[in-house]
PDB file of N, CA, C and O in Angstrom, chain B, residues numbered from 101:
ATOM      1  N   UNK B 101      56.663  22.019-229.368  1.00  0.00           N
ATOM      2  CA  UNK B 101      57.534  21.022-228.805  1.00  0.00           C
ATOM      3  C   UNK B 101      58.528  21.714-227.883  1.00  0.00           C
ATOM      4  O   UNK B 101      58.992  22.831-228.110  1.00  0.00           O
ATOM      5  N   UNK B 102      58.769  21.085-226.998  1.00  0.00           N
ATOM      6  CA  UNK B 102      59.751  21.806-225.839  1.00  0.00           C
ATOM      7  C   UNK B 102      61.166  20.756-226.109  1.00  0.00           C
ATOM      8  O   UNK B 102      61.104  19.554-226.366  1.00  0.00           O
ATOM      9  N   UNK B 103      62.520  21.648-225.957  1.00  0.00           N
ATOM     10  CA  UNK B 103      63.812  21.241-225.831  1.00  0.00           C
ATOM     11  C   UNK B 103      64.167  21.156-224.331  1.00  0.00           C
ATOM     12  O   UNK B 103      64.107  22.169-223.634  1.00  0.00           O
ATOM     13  N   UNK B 104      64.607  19.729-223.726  1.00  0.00           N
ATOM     14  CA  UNK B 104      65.285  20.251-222.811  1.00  0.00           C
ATOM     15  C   UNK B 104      67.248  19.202-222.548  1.00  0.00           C
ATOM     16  O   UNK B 104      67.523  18.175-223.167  1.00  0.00           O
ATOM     17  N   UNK B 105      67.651  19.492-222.118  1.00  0.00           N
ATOM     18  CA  UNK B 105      68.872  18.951-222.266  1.00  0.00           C
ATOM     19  C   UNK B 105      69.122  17.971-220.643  1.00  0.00           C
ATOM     20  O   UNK B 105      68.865  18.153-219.453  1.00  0.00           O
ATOM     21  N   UNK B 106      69.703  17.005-221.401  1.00  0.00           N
ATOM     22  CA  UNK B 106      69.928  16.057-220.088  1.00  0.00           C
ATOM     23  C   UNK B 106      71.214  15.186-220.299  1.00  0.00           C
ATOM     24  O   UNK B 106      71.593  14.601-221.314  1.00  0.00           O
ATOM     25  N   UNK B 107      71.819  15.274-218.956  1.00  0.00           N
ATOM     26  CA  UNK B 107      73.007  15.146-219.040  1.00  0.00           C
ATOM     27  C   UNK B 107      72.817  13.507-218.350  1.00  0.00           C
ATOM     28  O   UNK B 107      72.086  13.160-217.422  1.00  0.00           O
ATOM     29  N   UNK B 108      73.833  12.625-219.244  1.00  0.00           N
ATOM     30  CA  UNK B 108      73.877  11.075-219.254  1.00  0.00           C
ATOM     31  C   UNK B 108      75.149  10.593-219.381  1.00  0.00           C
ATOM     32  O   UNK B 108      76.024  10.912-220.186  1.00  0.00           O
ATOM     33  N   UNK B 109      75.158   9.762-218.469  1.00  0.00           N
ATOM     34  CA  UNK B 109      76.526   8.664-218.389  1.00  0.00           C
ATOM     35  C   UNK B 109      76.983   8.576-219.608  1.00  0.00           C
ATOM     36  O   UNK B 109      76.285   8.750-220.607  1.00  0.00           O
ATOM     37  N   UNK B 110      77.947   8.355-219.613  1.00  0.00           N
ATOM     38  CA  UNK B 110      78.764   8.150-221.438  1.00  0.00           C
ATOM     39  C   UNK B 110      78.201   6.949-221.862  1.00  0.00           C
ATOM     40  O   UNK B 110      77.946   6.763-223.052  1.00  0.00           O
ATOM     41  N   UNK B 111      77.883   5.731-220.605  1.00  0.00           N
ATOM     42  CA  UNK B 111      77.871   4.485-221.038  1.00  0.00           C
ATOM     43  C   UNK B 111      76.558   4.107-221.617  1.00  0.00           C
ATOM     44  O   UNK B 111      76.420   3.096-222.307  1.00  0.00           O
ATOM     45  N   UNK B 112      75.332   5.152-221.251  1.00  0.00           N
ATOM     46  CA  UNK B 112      74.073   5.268-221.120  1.00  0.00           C
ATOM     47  C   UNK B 112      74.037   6.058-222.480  1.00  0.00           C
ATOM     48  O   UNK B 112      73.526   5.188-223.186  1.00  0.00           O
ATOM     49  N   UNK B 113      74.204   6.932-223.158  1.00  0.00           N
ATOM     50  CA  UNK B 113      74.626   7.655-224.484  1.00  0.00           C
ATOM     51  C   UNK B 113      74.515   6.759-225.583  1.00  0.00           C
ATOM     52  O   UNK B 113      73.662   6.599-226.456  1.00  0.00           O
ATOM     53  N   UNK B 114      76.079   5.975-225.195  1.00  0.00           N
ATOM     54  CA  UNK B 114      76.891   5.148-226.010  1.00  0.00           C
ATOM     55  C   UNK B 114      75.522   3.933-226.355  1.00  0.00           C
ATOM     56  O   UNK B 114      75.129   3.660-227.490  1.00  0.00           O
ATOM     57  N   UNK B 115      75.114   3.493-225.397  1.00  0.00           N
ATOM     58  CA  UNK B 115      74.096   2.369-225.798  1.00  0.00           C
ATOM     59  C   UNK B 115      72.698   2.752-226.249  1.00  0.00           C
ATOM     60  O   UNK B 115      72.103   1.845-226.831  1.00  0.00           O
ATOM     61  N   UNK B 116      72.024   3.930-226.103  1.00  0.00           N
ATOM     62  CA  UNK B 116      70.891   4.862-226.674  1.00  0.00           C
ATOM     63  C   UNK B 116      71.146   5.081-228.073  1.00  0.00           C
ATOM     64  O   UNK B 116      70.342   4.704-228.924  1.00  0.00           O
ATOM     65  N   UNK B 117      72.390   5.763-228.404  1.00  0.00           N
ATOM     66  CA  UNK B 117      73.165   5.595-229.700  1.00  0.00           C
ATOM     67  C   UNK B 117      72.876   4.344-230.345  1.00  0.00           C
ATOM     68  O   UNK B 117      71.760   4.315-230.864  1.00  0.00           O
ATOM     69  N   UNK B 118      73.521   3.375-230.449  1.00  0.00           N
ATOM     70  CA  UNK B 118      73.337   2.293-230.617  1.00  0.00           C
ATOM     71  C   UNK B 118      72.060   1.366-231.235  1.00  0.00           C
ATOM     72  O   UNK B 118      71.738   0.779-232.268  1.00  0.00           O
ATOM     73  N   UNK B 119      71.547   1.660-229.830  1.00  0.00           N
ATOM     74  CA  UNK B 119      70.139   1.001-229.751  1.00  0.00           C
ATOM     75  C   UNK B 119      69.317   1.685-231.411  1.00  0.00           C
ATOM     76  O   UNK B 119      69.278   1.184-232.535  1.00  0.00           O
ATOM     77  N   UNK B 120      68.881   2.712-230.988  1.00  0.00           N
ATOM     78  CA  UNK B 120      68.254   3.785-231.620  1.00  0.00           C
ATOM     79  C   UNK B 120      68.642   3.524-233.536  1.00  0.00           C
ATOM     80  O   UNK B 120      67.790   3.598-234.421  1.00  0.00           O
ATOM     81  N   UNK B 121      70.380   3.171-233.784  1.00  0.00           N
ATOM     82  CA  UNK B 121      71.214   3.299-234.966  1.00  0.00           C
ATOM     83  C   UNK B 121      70.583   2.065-235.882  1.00  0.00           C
ATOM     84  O   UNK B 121      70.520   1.907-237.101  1.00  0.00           O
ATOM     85  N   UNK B 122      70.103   1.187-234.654  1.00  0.00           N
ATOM     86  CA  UNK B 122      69.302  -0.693-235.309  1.00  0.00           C
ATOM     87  C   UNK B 122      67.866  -0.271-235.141  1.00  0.00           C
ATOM     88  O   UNK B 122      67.002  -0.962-235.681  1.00  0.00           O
ATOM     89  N   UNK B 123      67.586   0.605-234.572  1.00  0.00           N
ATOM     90  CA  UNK B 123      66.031   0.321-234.867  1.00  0.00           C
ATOM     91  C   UNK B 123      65.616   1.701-236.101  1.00  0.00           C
ATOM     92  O   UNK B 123      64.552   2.253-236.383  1.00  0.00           O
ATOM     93  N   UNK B 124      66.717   1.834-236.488  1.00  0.00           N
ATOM     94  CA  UNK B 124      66.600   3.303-237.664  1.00  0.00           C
ATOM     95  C   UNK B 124      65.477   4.370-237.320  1.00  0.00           C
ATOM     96  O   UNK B 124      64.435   4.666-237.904  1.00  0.00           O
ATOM     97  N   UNK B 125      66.074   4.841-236.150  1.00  0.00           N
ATOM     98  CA  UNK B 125      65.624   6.023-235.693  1.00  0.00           C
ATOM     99  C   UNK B 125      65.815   7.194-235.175  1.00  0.00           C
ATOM    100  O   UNK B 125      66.097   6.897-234.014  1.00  0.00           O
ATOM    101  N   UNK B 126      65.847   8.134-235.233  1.00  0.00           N
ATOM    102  CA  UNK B 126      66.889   8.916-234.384  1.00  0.00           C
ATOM    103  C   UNK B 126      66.971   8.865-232.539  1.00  0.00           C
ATOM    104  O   UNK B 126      66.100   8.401-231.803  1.00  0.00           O
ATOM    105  N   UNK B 127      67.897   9.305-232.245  1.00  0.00           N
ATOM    106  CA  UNK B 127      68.187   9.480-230.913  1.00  0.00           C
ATOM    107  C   UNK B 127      67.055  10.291-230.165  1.00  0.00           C
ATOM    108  O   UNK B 127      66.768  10.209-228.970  1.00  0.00           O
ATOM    109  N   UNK B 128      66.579  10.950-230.958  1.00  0.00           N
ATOM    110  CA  UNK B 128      65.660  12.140-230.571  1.00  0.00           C
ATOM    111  C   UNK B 128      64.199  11.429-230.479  1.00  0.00           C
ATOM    112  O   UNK B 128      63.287  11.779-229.730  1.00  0.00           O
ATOM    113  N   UNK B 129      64.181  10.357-231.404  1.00  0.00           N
ATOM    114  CA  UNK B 129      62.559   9.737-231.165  1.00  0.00           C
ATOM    115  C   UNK B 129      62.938   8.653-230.447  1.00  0.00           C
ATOM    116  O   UNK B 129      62.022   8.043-229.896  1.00  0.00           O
ATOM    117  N   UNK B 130      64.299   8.154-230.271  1.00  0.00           N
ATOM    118  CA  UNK B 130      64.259   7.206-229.088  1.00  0.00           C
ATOM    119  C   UNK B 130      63.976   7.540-227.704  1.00  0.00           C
ATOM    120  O   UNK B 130      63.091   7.112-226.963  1.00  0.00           O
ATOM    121  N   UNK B 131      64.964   8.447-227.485  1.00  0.00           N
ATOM    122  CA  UNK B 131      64.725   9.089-225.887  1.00  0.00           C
ATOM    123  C   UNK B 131      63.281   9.241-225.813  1.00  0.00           C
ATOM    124  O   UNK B 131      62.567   8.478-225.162  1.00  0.00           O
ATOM    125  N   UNK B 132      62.898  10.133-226.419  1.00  0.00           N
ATOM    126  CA  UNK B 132      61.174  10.022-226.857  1.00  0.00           C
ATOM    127  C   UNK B 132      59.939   9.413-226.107  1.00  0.00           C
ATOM    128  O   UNK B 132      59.103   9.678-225.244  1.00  0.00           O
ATOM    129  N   UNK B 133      60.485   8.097-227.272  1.00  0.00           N
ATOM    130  CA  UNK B 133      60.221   6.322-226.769  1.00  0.00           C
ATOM    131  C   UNK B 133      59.605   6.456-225.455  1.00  0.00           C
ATOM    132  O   UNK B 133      58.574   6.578-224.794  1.00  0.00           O
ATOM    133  N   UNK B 134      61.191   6.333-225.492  1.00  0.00           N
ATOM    134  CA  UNK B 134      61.323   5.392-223.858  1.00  0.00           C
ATOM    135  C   UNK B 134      60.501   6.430-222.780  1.00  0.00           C
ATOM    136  O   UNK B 134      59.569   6.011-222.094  1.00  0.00           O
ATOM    137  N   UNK B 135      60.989   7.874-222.725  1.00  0.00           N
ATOM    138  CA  UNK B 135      59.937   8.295-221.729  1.00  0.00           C
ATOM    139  C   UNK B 135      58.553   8.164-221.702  1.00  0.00           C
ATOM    140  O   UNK B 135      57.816   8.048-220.722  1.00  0.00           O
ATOM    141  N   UNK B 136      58.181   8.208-223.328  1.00  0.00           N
ATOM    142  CA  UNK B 136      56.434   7.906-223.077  1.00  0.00           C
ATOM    143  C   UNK B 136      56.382   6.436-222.506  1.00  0.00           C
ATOM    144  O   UNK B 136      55.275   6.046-222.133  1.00  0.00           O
ATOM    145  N   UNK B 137      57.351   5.658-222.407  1.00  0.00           N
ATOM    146  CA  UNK B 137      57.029   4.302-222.495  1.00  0.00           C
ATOM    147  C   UNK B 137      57.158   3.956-221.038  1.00  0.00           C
ATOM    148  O   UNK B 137      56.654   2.892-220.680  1.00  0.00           O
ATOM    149  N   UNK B 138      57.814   4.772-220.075  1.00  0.00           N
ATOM    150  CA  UNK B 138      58.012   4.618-219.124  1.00  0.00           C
ATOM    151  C   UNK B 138      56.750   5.713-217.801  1.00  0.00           C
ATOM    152  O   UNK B 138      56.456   5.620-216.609  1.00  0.00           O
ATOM    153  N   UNK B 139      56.433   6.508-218.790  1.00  0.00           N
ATOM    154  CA  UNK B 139      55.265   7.555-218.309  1.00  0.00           C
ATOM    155  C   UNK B 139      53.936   7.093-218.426  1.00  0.00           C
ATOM    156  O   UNK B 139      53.028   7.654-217.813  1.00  0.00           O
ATOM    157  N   UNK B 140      53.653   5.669-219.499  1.00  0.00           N
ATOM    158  CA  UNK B 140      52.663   4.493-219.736  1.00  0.00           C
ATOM    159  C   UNK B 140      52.465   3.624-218.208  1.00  0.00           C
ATOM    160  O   UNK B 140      51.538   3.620-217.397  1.00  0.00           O
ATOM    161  N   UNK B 141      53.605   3.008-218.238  1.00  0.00           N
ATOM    162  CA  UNK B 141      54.099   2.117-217.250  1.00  0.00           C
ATOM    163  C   UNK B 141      53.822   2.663-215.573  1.00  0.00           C
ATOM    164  O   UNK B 141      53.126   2.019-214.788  1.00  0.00           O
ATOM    165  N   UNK B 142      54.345   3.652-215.307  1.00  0.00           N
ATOM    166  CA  UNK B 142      53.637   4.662-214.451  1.00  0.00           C
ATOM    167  C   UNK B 142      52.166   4.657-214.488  1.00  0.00           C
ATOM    168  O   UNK B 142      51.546   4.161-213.547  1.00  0.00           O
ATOM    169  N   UNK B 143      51.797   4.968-215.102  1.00  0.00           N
ATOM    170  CA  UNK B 143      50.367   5.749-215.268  1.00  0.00           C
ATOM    171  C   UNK B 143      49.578   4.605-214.840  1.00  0.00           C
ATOM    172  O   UNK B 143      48.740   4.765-213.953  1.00  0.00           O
ATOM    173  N   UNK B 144      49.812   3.126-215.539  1.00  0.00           N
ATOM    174  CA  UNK B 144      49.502   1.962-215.532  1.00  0.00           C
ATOM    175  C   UNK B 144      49.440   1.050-214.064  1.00  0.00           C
ATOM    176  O   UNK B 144      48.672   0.168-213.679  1.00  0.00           O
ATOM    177  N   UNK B 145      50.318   1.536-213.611  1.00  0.00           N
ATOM    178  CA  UNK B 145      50.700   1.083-212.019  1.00  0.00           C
ATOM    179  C   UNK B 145      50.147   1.922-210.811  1.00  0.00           C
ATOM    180  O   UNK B 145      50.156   1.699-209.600  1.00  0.00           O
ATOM    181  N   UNK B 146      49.563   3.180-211.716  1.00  0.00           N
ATOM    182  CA  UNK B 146      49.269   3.880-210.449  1.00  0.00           C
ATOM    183  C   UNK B 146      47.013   4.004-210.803  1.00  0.00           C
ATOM    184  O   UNK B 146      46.243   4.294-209.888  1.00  0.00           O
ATOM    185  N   UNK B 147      46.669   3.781-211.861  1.00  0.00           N
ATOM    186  CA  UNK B 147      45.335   2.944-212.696  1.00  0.00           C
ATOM    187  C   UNK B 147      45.233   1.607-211.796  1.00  0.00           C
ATOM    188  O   UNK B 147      44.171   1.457-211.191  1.00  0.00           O
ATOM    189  N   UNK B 148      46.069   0.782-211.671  1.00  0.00           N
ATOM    190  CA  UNK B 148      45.292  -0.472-211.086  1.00  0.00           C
ATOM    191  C   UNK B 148      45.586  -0.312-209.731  1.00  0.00           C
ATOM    192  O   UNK B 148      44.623  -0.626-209.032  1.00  0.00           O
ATOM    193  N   UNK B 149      46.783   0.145-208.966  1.00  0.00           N
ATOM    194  CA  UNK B 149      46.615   0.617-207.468  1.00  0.00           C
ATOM    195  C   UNK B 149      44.968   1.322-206.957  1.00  0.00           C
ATOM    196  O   UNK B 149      44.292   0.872-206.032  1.00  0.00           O
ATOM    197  N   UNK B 150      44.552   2.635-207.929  1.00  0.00           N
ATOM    198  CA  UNK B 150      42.982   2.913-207.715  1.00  0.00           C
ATOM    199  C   UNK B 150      41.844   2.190-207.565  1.00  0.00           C
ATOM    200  O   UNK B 150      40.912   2.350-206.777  1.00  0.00           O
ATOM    201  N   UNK B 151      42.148   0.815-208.989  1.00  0.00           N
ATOM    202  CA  UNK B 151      41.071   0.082-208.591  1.00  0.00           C
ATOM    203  C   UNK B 151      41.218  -0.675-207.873  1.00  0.00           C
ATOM    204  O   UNK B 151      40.201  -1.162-207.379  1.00  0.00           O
ATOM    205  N   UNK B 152      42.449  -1.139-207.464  1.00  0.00           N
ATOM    206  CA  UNK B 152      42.167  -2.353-205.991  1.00  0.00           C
ATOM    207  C   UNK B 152      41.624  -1.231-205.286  1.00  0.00           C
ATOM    208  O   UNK B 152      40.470  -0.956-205.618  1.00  0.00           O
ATOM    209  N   UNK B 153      42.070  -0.605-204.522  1.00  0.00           N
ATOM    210  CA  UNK B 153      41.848   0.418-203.607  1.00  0.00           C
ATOM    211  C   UNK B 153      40.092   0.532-203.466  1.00  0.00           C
ATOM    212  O   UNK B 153      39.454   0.585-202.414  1.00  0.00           O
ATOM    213  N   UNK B 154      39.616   0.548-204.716  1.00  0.00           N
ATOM    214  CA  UNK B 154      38.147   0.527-204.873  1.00  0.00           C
ATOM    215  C   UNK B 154      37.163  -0.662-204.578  1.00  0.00           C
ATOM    216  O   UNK B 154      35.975  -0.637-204.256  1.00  0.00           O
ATOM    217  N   UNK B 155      38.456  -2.240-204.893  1.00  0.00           N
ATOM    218  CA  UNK B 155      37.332  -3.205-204.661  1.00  0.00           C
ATOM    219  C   UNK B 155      37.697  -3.992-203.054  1.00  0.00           C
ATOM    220  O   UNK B 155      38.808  -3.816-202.555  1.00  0.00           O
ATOM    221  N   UNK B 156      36.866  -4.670-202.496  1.00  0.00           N
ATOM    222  CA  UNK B 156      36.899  -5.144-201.369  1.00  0.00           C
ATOM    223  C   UNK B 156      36.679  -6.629-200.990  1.00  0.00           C
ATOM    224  O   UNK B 156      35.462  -6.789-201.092  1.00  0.00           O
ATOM    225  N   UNK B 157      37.020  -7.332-200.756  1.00  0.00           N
ATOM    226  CA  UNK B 157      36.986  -8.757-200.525  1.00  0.00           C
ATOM    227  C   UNK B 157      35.200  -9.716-200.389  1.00  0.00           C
ATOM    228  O   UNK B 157      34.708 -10.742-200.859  1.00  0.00           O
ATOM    229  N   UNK B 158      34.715  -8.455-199.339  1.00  0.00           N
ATOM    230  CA  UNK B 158      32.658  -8.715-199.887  1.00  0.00           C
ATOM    231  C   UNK B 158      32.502  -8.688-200.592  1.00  0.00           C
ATOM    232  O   UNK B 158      31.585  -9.503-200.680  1.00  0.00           O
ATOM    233  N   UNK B 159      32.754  -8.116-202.017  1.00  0.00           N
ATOM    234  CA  UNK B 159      31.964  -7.474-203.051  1.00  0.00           C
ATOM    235  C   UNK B 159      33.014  -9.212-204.054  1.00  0.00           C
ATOM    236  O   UNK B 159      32.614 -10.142-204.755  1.00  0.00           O
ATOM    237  N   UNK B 160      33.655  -9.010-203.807  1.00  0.00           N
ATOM    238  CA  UNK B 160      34.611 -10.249-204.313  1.00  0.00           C
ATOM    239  C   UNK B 160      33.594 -11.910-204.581  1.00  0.00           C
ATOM    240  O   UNK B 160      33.060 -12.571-205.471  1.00  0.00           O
ATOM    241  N   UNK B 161      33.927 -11.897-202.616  1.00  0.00           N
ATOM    242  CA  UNK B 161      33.152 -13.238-202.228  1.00  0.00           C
ATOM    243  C   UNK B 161      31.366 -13.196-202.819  1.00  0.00           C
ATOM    244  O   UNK B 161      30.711 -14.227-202.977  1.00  0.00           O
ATOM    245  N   UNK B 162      30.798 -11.726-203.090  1.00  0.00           N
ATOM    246  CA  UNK B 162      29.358 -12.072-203.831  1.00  0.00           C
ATOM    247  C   UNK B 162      29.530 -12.133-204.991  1.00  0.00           C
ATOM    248  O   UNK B 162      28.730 -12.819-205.627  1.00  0.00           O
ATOM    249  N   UNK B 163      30.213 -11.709-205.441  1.00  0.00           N
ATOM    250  CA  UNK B 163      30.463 -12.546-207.206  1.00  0.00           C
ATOM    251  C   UNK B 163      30.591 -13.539-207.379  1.00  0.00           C
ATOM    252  O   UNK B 163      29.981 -14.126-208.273  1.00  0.00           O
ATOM    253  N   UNK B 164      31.714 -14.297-206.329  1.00  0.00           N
ATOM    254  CA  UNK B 164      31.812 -15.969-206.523  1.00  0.00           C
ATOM    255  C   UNK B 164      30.722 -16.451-206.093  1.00  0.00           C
ATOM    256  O   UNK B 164      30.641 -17.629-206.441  1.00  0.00           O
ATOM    257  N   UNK B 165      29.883 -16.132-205.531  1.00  0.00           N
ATOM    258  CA  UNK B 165      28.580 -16.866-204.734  1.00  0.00           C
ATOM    259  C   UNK B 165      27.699 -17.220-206.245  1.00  0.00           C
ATOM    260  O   UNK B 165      27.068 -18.267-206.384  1.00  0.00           O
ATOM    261  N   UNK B 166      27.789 -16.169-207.298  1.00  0.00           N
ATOM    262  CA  UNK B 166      26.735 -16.292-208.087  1.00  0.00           C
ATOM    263  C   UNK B 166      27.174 -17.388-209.263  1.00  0.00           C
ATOM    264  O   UNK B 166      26.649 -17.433-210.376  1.00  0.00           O
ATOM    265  N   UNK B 167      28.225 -18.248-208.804  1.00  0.00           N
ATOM    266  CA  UNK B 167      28.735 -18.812-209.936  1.00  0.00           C
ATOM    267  C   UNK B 167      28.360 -19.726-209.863  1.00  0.00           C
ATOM    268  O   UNK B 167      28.185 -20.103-208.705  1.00  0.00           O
ATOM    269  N   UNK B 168      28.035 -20.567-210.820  1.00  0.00           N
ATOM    270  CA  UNK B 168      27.668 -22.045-210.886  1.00  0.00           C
ATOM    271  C   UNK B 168      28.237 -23.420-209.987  1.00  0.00           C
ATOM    272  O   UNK B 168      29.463 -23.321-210.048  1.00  0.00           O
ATOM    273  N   UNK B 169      28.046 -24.099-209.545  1.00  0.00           N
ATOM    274  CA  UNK B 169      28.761 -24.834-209.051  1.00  0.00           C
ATOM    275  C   UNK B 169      28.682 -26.041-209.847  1.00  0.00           C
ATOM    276  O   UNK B 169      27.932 -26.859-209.315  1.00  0.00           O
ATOM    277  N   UNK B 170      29.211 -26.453-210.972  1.00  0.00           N
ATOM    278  CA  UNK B 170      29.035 -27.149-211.932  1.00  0.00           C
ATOM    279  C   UNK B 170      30.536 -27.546-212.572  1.00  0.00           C
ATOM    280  O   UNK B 170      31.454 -26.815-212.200  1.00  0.00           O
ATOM    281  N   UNK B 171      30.914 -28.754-213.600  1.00  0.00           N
ATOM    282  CA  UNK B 171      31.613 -29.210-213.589  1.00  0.00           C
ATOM    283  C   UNK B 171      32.228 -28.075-215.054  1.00  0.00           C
ATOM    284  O   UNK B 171      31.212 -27.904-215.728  1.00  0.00           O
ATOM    285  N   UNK B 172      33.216 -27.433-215.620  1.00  0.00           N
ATOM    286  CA  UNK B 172      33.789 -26.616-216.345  1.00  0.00           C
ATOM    287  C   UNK B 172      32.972 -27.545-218.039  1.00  0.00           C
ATOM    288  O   UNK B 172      32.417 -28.630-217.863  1.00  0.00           O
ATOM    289  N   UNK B 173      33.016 -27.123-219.040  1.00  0.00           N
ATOM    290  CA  UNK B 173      32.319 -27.461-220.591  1.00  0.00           C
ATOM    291  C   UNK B 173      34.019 -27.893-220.651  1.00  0.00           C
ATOM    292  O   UNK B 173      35.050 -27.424-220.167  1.00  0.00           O
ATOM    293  N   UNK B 174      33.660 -29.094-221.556  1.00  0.00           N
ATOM    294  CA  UNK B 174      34.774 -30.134-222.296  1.00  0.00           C
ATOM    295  C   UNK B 174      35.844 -28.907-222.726  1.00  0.00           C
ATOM    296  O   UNK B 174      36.955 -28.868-222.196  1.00  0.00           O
ATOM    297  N   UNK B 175      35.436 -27.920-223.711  1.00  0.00           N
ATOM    298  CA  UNK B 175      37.061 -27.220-223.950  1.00  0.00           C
ATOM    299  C   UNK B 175      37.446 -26.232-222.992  1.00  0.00           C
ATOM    300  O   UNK B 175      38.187 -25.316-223.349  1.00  0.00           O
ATOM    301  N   UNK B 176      36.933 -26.328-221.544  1.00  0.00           N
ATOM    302  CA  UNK B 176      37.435 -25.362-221.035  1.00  0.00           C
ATOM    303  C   UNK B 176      38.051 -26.194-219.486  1.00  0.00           C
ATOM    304  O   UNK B 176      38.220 -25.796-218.333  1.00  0.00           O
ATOM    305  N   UNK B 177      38.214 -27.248-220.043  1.00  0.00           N
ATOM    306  CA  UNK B 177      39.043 -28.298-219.391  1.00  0.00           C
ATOM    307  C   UNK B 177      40.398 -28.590-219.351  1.00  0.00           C
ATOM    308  O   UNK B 177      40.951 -28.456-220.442  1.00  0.00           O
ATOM    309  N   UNK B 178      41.222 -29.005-218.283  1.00  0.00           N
ATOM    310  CA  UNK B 178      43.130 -28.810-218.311  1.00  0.00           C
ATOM    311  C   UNK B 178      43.238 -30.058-219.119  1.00  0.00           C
ATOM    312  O   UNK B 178      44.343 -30.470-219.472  1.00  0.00           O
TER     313      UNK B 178
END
């Protein structure tokens, strides 16, 4: 495991504190948290940017071509 130190607003502390004190955890697995949770979120945004990037509006419009043109089944009705 690596230590590294990071320096934070008092007000940003004060509410990590906090936060962390109600969800009975330490400060140390909160900060934690949140970076994996925010390194998810990332990862996640930069995963579906690739696949648009990959699909194309032809390949789109021949999928809809193969669809039925038929009225939707009773439970899959508004």
């Amino acid at each position: 495991m690596t230590a590294i130190n990071v320096r934070l607003p008092q007000s940003i502390h004060k509410m990590a504190k906090e936060i962390s004190k109600k969800d009975h955890v330490s400060l140390n697995q909160f900060v934690t948290s949140a970076i994996a949770e925010k390194i998810s979120a990332l990862m996640t945004e930069e995963y579906l940017q690739e696949r648009a990037n990959r699909g194309s509006r032809q390949k789109f419009l021949r999928a809809l071509a193969k669809v039925p043109d038929k009225e939707p089944s009773q439970e899959d009705r508004l």
